[in-house]
DSSP file (Angstrom, degrees, kcal/mol; ACC not computed):
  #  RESIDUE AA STRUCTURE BP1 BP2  ACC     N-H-->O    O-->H-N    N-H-->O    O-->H-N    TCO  KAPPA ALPHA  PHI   PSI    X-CA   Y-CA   Z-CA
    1    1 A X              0   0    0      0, 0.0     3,-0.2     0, 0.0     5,-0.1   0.000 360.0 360.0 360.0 -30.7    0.0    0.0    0.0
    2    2 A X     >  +     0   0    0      1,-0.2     4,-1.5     2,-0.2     3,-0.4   0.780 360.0  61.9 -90.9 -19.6    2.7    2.5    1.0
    3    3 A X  H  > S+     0   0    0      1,-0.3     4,-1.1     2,-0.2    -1,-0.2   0.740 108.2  46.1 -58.7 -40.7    4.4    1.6   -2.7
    4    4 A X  H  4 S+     0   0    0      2,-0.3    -1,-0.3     3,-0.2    -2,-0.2   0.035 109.0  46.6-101.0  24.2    1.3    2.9   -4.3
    5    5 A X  H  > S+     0   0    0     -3,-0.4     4,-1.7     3,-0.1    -2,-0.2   0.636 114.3  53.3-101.2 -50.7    0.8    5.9   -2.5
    6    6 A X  H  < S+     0   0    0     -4,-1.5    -2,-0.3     1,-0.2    -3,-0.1   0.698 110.9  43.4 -13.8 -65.8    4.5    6.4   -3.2
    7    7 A X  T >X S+     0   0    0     -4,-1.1     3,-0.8     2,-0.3     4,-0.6   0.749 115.3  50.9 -77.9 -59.5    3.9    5.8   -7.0
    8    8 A X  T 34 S+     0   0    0      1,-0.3     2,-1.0     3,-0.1     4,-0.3   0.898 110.7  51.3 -62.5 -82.7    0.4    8.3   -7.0
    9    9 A X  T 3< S+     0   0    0     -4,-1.7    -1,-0.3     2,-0.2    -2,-0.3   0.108 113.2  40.2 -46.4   5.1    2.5   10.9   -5.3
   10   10 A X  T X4 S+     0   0    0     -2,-1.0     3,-3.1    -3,-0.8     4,-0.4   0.749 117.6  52.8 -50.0-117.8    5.6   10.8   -8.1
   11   11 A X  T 3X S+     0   0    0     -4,-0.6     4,-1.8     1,-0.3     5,-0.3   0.275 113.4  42.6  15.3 -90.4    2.8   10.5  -10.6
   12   12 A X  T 34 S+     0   0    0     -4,-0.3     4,-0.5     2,-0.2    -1,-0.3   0.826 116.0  45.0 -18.8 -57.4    1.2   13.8   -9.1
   13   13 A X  T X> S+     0   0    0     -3,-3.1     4,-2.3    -5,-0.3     3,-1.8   0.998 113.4  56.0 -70.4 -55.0    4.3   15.7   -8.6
   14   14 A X  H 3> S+     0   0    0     -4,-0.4     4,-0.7     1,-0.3    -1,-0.2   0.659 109.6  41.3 -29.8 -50.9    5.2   14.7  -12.0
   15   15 A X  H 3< S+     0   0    0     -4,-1.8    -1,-0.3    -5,-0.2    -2,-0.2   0.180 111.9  55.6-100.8  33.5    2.3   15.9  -13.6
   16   16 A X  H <> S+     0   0    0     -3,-1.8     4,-1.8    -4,-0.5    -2,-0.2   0.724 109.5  47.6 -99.4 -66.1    2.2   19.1  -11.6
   17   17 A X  H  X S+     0   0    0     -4,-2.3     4,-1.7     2,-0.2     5,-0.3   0.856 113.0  47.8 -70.8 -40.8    5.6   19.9  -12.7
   18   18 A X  H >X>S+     0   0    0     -4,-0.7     4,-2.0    -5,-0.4     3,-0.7   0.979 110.1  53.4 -55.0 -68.7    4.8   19.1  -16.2
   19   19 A X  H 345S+     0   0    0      1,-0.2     4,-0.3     2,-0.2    -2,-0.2   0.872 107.6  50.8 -32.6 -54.0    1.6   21.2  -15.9
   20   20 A X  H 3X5S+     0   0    0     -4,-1.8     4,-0.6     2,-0.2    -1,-0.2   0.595 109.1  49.5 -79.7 -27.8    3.5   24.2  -14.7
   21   21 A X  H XX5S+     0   0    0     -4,-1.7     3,-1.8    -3,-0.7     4,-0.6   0.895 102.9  61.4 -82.7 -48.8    6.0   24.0  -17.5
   22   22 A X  H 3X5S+     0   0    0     -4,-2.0     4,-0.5    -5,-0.3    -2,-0.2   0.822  98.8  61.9 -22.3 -24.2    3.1   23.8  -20.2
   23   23 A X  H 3><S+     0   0    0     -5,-0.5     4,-0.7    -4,-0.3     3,-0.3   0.946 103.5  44.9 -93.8 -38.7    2.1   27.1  -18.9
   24   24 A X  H <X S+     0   0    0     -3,-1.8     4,-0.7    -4,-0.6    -2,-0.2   0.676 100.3  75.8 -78.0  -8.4    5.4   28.8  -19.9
   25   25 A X  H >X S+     0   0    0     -4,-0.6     3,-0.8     2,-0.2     4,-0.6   0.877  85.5  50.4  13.3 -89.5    5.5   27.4  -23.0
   26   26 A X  H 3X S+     0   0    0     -4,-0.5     4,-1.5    -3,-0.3     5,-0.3   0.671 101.4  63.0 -53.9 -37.8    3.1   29.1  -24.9
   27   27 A X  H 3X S+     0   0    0     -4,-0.7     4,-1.5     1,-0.2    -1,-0.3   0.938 109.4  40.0 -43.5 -53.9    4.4   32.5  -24.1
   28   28 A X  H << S+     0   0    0     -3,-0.8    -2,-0.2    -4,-0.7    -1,-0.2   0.433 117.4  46.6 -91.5   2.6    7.7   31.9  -25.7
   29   29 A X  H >X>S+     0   0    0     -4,-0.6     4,-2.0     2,-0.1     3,-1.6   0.715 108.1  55.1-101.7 -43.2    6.4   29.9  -28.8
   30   30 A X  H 3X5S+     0   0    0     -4,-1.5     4,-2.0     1,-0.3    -2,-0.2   0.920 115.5  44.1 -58.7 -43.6    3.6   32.5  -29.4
   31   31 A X  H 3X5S+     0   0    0     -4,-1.5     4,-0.8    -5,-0.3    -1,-0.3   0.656 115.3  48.4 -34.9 -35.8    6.8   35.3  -29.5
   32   32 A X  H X>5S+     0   0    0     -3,-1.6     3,-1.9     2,-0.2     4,-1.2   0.987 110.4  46.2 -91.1 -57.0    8.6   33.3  -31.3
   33   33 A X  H 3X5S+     0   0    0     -4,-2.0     4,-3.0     1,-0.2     5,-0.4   0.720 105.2  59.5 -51.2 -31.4    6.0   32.4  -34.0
   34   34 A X  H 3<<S+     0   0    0     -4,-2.0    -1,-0.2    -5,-0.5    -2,-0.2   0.710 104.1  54.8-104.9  14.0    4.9   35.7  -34.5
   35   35 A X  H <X S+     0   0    0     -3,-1.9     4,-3.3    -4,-0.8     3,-0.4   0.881 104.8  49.7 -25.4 -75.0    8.6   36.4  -35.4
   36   36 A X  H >X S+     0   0    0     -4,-1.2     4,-1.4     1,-0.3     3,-0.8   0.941 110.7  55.4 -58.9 -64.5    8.7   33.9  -37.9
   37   37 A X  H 3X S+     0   0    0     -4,-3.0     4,-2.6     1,-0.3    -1,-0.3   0.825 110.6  46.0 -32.8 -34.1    5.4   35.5  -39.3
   38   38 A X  H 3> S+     0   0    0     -3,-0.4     4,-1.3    -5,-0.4    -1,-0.3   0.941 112.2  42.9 -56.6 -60.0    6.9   38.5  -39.6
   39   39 A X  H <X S+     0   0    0     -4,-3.3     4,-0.5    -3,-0.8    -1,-0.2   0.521 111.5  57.9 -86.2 -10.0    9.9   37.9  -41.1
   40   40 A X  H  X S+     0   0    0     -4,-1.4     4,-1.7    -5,-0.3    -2,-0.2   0.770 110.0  46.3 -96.8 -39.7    8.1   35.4  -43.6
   41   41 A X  H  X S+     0   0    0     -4,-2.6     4,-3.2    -5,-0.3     3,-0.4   0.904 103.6  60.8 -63.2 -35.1    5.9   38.3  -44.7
   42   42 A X  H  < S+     0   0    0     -4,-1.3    -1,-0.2    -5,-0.2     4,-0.2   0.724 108.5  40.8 -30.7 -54.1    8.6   40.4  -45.0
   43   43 A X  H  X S+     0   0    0     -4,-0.5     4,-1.5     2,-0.2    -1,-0.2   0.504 104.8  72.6 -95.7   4.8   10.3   38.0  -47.8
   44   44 A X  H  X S+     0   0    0     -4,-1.7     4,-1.7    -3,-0.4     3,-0.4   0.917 104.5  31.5 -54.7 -75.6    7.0   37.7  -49.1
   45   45 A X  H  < S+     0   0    0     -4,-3.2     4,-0.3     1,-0.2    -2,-0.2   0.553 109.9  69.0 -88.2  20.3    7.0   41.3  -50.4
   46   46 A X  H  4 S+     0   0    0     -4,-0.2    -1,-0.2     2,-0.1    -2,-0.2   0.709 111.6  26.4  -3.5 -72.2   10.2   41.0  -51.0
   47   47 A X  H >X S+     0   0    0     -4,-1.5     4,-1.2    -3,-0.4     3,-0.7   0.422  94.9  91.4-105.0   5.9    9.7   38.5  -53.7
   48   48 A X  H >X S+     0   0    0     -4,-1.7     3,-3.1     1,-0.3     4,-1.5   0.987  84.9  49.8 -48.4 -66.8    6.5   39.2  -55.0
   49   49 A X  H 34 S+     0   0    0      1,-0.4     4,-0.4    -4,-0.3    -1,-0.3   0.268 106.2  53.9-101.7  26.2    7.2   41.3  -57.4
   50   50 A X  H <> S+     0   0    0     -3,-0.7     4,-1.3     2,-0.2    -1,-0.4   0.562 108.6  52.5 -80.4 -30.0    9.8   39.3  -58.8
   51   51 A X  H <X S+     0   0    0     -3,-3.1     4,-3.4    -4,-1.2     5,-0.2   0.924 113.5  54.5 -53.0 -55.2    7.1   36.3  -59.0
   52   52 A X  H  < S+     0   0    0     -4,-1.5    -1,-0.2     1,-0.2    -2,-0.2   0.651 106.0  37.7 -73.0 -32.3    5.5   38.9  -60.6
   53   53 A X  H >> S+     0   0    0     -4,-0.4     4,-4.4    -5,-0.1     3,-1.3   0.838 113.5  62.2 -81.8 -48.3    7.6   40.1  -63.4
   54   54 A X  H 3X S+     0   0    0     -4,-1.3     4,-4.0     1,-0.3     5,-0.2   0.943 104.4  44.1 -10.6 -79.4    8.8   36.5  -64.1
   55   55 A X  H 3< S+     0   0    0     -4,-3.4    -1,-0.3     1,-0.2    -2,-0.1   0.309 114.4  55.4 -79.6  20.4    5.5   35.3  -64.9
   56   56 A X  H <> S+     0   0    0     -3,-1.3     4,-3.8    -5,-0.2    -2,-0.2   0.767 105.6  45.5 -97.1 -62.8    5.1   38.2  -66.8
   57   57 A X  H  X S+     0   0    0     -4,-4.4     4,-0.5     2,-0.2    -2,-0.2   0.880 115.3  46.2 -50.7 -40.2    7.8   38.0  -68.8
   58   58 A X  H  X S+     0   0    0     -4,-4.0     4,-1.7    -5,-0.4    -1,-0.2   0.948 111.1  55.2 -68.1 -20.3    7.3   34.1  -69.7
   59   59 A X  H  > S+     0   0    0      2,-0.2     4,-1.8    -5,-0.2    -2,-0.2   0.992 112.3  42.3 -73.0 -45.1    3.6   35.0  -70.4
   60   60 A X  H >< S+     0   0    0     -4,-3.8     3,-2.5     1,-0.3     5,-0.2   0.514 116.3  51.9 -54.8-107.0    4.9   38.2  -73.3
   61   61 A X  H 3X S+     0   0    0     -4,-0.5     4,-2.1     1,-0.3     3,-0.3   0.069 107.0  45.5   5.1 -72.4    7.2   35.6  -74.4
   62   62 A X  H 3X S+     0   0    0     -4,-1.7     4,-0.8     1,-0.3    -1,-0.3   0.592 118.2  51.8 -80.6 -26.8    4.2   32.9  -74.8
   63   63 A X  H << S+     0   0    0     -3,-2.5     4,-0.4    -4,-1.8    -1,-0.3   0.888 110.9  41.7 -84.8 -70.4    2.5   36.0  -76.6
   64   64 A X  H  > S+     0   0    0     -3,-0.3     4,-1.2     2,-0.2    -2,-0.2   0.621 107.4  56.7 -83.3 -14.2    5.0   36.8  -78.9
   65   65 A X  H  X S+     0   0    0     -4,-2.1     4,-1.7    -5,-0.2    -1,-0.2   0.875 114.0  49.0 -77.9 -34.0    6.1   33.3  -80.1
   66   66 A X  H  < S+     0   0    0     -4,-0.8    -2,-0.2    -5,-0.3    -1,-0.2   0.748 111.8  40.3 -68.2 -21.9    2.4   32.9  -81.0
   67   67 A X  H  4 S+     0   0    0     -4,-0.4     4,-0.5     2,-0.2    -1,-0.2   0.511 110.2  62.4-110.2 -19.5    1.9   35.7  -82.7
   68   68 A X  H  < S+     0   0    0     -4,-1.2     3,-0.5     2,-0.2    -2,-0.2   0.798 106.3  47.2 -73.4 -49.0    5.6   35.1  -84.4
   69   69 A X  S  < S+     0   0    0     -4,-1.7    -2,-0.2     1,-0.3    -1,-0.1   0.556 104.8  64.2 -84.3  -7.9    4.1   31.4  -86.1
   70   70 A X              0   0    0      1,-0.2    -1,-0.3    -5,-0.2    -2,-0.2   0.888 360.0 360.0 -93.7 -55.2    1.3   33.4  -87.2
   71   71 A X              0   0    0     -4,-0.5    -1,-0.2    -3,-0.5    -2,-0.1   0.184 360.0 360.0 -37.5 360.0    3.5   35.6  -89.5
């Protein structure tokens, strides 16, 4: 009997201590992640308008090679 009281109490403290880091947790991932957001929007318009000119360019290209067999 005194082995399982033993055993609940570890168990308890165990998930007690667990419990108590889970609460700091979320503070420093929620910080952290909305870094990462940040800085990922950041190279987001950054490189848009290189996406953008790209597919611009292949699409005239696509344009003018058609309009070139046509001739």
């Amino acid at each position: 009997m005194k082995l399982l009281k033993k055993a609940g109490a570890a168990l308890a403290l165990s998930l007690a201590a667990a419990g108590s880091a889970m609460a700091t947790i979320p503070a420093i991932v929620g910080t952290t992640l909305t870094g990462v957001q940040t800085d990922g929007l950041a190279m987001i318009d950054l490189v848009w308008p290189v996406v953008v000119t790209i597919f611009g360019g292949m699409l005239l290209i696509n344009i003018f090679k058609r309009a070139g067999s046509k001739v």
